[in-house]
N, C-alpha and C positions, 0 to 999 in steps of 0.2 A: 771425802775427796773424790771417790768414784763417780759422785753425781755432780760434782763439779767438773770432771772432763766431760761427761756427757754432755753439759753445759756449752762447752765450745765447740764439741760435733753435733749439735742439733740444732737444725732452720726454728726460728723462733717463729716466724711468721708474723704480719702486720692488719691493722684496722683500718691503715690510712686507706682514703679513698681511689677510685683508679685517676679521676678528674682533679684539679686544682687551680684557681684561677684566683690570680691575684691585682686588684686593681688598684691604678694609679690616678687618681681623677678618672675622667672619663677613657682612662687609656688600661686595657686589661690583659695581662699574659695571662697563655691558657701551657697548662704543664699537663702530660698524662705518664701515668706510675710506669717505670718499667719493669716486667716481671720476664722470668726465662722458665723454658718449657726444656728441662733439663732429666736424664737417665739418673735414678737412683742408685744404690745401689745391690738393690732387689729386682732390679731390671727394670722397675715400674719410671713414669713419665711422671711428676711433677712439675708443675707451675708455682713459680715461687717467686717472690720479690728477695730483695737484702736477706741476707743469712741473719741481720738482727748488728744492732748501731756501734755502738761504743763498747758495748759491753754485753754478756749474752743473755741479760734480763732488759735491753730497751729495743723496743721495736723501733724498726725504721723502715723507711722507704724512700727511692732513689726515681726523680720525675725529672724527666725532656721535656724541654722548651718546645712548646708543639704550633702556638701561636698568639701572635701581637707582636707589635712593633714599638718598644718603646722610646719616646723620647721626651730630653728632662732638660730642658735650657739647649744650649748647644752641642747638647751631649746625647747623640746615639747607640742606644744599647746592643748589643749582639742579637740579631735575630733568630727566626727559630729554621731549623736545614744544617745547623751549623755544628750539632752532637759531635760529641768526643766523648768521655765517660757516660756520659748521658745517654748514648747511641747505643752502647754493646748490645749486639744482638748474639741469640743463640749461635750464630756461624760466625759468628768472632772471637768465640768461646773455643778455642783451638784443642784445649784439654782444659777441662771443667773442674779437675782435682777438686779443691773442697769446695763449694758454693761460695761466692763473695760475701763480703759480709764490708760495712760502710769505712771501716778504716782502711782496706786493700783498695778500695774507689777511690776514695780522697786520696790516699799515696801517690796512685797512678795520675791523676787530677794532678795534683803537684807535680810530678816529674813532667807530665806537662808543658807545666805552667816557666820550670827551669827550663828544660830543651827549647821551647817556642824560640830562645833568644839564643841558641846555640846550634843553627841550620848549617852554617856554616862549614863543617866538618862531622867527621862520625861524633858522636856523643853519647855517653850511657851516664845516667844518673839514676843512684842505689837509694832508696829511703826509708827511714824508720820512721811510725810514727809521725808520719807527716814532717820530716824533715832529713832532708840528705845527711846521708853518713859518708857519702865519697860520690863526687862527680868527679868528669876527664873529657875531652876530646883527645881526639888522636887521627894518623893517619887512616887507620883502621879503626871499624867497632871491634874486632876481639881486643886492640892495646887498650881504646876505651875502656872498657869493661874490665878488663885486669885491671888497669891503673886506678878503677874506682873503687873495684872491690880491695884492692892494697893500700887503701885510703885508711878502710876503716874495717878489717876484715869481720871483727868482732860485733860490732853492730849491722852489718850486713849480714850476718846469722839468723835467716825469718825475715827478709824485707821485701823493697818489689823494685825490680831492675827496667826503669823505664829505657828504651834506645832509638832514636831517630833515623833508624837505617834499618835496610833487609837482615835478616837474624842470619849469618851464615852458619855454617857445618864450623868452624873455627870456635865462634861464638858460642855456638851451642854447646862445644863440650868443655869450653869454660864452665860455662850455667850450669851443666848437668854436674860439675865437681863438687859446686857450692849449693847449702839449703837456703832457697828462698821461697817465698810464698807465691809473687806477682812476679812475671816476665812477659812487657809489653811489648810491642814493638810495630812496625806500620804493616811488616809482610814477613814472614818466613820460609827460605830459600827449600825445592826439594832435597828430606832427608833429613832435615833440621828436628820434627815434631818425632821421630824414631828416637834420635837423640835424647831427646827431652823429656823422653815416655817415661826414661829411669827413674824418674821423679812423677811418682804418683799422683800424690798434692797437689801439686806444682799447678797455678792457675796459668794458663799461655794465653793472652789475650791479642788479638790483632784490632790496630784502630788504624784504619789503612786514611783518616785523615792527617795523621802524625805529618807523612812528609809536605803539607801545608800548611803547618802549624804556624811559619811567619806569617800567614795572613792575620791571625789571631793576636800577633803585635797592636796591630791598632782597634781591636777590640774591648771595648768594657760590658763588664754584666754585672749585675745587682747584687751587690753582696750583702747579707745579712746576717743578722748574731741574735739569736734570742737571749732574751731575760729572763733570769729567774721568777717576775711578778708574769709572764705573760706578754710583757711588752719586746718589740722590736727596735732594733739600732738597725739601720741602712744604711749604704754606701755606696759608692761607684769604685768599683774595684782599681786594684792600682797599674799603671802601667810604667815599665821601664824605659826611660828615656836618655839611658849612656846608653848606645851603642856601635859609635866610633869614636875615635881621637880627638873629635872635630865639639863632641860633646862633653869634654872631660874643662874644666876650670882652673887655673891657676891657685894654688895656693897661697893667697895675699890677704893681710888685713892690716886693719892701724888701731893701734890702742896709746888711749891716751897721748894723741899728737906723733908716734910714732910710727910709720911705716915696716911691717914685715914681710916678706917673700922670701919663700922657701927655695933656695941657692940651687939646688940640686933638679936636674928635668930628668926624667924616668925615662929609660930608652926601649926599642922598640920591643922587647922581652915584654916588659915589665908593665907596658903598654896593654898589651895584648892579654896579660894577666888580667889586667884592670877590668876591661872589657867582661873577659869570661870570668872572675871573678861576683862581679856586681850582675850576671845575669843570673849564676849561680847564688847570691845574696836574697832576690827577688823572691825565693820560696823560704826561705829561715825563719824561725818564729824569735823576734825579737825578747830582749836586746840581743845582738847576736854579731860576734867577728869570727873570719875566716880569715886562713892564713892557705894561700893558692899556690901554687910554681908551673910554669913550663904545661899550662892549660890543665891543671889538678890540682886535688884541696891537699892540703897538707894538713891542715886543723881547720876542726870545727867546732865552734862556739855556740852552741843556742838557748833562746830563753832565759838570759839570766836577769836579776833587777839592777845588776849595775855594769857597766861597760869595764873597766879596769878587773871585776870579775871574771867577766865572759871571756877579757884576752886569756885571761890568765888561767882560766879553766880551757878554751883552745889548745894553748900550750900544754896543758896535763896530757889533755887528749893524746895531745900528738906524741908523746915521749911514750904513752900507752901502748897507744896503737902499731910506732914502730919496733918496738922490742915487741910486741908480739909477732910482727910477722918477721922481724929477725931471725924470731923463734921458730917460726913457721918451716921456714927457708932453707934453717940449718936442721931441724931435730924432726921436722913434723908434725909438729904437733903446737897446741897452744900454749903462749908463754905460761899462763895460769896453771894449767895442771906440769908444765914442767918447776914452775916453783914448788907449786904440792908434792913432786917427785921430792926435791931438793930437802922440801920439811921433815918427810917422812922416812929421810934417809934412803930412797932406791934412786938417787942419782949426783953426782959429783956437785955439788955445788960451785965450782969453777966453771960450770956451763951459764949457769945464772951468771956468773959474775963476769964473764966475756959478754954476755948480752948485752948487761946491765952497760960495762967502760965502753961499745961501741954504740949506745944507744947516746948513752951522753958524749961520746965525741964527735957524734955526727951531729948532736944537739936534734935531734928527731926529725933528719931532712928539712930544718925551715931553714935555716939562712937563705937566702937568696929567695924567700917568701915573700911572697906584697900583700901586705894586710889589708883588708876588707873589713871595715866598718859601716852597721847598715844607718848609723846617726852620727853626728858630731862628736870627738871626744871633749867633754866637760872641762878635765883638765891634761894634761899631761903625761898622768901616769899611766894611763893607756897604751898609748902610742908608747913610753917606755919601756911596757913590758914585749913588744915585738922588735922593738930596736935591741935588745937586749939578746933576745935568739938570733941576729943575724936577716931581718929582713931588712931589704934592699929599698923596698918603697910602701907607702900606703896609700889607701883610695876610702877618703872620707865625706862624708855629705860638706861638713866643713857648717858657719853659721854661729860658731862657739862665741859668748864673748871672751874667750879666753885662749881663740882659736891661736894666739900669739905664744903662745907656750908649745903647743904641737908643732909650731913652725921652728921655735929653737932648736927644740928636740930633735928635730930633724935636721937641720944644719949642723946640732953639736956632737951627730954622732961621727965615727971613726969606724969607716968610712960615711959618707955623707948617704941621709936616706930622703928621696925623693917624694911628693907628694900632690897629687891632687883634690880636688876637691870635685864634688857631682851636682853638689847644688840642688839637691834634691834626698828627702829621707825615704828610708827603703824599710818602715814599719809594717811587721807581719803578728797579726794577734787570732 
């Protein structure tokens, strides 16, 4: 076991070359590695790439688009000038705590990839794993960032807090409450990085192109999956295409000679959910539903192989995750080791059980949720299962041939739940 934590405090180091060019016909992007010239902590200066890939026996290496200009039909690729995770350089490395290593890049890559569509207002988005545990906008980035971290407090335990805004002295001693690995952000305010020092580890990264990131809306780049034989899958990455009112579709279809339309129009609440919902949706690894409110998640659902799952595992989530910070709130501590109290007799078990009657009477803050579907629901039972919590509306690609039963559903419920359609699938693999 010993030599397995050494495992995950030691730079693996890489073969890959520092040059990488890859060609398209007669058309060739040129990438070069980036490596950081980083303080040990022996005092000495090493030059190193990725702290080592997925796991701490596969090397990797992380290369900037340095140059070529690709284009594929009508479609222009992102050029090269244009670095975000690809850029970090040593003086963006604000506190270096442990050396990156390719899942803290790709996190930060993703948060990203969500905030791009969330300029609008401060925003923080938390992620594991390559997928949000809690996003939020808010008036402020400190309510941001609370509201995300109250998401999912549990999984944001070890994650990377991306945020579209200056880090304040506010922000910062949120951050410094909570263990995370990654805290991005475009700039940090003086006094901020003293704050922050508390935390060792703690990687502080500035990508002072964050607050342009809407230019990166109409942007596509290459995206690529290898194969277990060797071969390559390519792509043109995806881009999101709800992002006003004006892009959202009515919920209508006809089966079998009969006309449906969903009775009920979502007002401007529920709207505005939709919106930050489905931008939020954009980074989720499919299949995957989200249940949103008042510009925050409520539940998150990812990866599952069936939709009527993934609701329904959101919904666990969520009853989870609020009796924990129930627990939080009121005792200090996490619900899990206050059940462990409970087991073990060093605590009242009527504390658990107040948690437990206000967690189910609040039904884990969804009602008044707008569900977030990144595909079609199949059949019905779906959408059932968030009518059932108490959401008020959904936001679905729609396309179903059975999209006539999500429409009843929605009209049969008590009160009535509202629905659009995007017209568009939001698959993440």
């Amino acid at each position: 076991m010993a030599d397995m934590k050494k495992m995950y405090s030691t730079i693996l180091g890489d073969h890959f070359p520092l040059d990488m060019k890859i060609s398209f016909g007669d058309q060739t992007l040129v990438y070069r590695k980036r490596t950081w010239k980083l303080s040990q902590e022996d005092g000495s200066v090493d030059e190193r790439g990725i702290r080592y890939g997925e796991n701490p026996d596969q090397e990797a290496a992380l290369y900037e688009l340095v140059n070529g200009n690709l284009v594929l039909g009508d479609c222009e690729f992102i050029a090269p000038g244009n670095g975000l995770v690809s850029a970090i350089s040593e003086a963006d490395m604000l506190q270096v705590g442990k050396h990156p290593g390719k899942i803290n890049l790709t996190d930060v890559d993703n948060g990203l990839n969500i905030i791009k569509y969330l300029a609008a207002k401060p925003a923080a988005v938390i992620l594991k794993h390559n997928n949000p545990c809690g996003a939020a906008w808010a008036d402020s980035l400190a309510e941001a960032c609370n509201r995300a971290n109250r998401c999912d407090r549990i999984a944001a335990f070890g994650g990377a807090l991306i945020m579209n805004r200056s880090c304040d002295k506010a922000t910062a001693v949120q951050v410094s409450d909570n263990y995370l690995e990654v805290v991005c952000a475009p700039d940090f305010e003086p006094g901020v990085l003293d704050i922050l020092a508390s935390r060792k580890n703690l990687r502080v990264i500035r990508i002072s192109r964050i607050d342009k990131l809407q230019e990166f809306e109409k942007f596509r780049f290459v995206d690529f999956k290898g194969l277990i034989d060797g071969g390559i899958i390519v792509q043109q990455s995806a881009v999101n295409s709800i992002r006003s009112v004006n892009d959202l579709k009515p919920a209508v279809t006809t089966y079998k000679g009969r006309d449906y339309k969903c009775e009920r129009e979502p007002d401007a609440r529920e709207i505005d959910d939709m919106i930050f919902g489905w931008a939020v949706e954009h980074g989720v690894t499919s299949n995957s539903v989200l249940y949103v409110k008042d510009g925050c998640t409520t539940g998150v659902g990812t990866g599952e192989q069936d939709r009527v799952g993934v609701a329904e595992i959101a919904v666990h989530k969520a009853y989870v995750k609020y009796a924990d910070i129930l627990c939080f709130d009121k005792f200090g501590i996490p619900y899990a080791d206050m059940a462990l109290e409970v087991a073990n007799g060093k605590r009242d078990r009527a504390d658990q059980d107040a948690i437990d009657a206000q967690t189910k009477e609040d039904r884990a803050g969804l009602p008044g949720s707008v569900m977030i579907s990144d595909a079609f629901f199949p059949f019905r039972d779906g959408a059932d299962v968030g009518i059932r919590e108490g959401i008020t509306a959904i936001l679905q690609a729609g396309g179903s041939m059975r999209d006539f039963e999500t429409i009843e559903a929605c009209n049969e419920a008590d009160p009535q739940v509202a629905m659009k359609f995007t017209g568009q699938r939001s698959f993440k693999h």
